[in-house]
C-alpha positions as CSV (number, residue, x, y, z in Angstrom):
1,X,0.0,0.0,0.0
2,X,1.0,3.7,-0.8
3,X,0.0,6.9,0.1
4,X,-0.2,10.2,-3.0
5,X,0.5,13.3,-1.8
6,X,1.0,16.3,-4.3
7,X,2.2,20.0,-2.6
8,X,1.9,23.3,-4.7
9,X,2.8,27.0,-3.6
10,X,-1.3,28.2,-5.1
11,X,-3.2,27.1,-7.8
12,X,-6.4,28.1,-9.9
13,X,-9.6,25.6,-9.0
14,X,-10.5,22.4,-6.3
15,X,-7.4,21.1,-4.3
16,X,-8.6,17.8,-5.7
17,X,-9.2,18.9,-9.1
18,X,-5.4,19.9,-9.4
19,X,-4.3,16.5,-8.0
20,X,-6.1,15.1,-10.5
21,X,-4.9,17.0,-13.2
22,X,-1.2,16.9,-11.9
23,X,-1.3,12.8,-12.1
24,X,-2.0,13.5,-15.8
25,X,1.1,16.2,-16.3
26,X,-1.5,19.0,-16.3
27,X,0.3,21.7,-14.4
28,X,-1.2,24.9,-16.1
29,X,-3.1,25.9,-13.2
30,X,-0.7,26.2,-11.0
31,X,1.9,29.4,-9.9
32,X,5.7,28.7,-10.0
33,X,7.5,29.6,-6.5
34,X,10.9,29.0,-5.2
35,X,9.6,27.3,-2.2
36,X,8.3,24.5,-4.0
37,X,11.9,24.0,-5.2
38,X,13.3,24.5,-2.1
39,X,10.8,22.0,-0.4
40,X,11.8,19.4,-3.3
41,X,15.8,20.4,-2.4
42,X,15.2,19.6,1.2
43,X,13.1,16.5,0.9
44,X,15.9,14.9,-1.4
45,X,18.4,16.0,1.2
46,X,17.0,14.5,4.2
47,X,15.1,11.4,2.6
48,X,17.3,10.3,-0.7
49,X,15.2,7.4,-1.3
50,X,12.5,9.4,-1.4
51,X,13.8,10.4,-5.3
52,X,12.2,7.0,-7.0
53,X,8.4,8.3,-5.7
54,X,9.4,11.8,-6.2
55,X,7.4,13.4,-9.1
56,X,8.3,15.7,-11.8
57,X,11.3,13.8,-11.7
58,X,14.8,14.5,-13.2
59,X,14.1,12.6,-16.4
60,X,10.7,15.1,-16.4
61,X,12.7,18.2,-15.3
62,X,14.4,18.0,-18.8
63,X,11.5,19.1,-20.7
64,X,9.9,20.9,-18.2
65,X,12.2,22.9,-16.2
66,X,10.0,25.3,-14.7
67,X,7.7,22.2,-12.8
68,X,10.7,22.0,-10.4
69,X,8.8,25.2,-9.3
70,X,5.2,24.3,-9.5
71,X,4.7,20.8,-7.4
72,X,6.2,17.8,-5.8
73,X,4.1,14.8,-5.9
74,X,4.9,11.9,-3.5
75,X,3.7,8.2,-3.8
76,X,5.2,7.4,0.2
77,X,5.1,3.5,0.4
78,X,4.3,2.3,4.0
79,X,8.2,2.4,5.2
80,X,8.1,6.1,4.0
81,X,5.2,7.1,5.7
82,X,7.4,7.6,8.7
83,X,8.2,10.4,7.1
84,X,4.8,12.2,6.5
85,X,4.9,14.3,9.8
86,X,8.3,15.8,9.1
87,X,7.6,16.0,5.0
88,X,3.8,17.8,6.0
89,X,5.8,20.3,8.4
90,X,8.5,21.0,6.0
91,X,5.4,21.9,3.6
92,X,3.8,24.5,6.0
93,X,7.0,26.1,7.0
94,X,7.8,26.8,3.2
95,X,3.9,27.8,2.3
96,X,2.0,25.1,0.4
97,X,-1.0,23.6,-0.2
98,X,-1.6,20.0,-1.4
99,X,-3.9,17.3,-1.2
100,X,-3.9,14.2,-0.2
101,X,-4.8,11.2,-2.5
102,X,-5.6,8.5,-0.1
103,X,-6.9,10.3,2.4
104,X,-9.1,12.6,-0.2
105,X,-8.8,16.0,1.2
106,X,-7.0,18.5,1.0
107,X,-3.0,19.1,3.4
């Protein structure tokens, strides 16, 4: 079992509406902000494993650049959900929204 999380600085429409449309590569609602970078930078740094269920990731990041700045989306397997207190902090301190897939509301 898994847990989806996606986190974005602000975005146009239904916290649920841009998960949904993020799982499909859709990020044109959403606002490009440094902290979303920096929350990616840090997450990396503190968990590397969580880079395999890290999303946009590098391989993405070469067409897209600018999505490095628009969201992180996280499929947390049930080791990495020790994580989710310290990666939903990290979120808060740095501004951002998300919503949670699993759960079916919004972070």
């Amino acid at each position: 079992m898994s847990s989806d999380l996606g986190f974005w600085w602000r975005g146009a429409g239904d916290p649920e509406e841009i998960f949904d449309k993020l799982a499909e590569g859709d990020t044109s609602d959403l606002t490009p902000n440094s902290g979303v970078m920096r929350f990616r930078e840090e997450l990396l740094a503190r968990w590397p494993d969580i880079e395999d269920v890290l999303e946009p990731s590098e391989f993405d990041l070469e067409d897209s650049p600018d999505d490095a700045m628009k969201y992180v989306l996280l499929t947390l397997s049930v080791r990495q959900l020790d994580y989710l207190a310290e990666i939903l902090s990290m979120a808060n301190e740095k501004g951002l929204v998300g919503f949670s897939g699993v759960a079916g509301e919004p972070i």
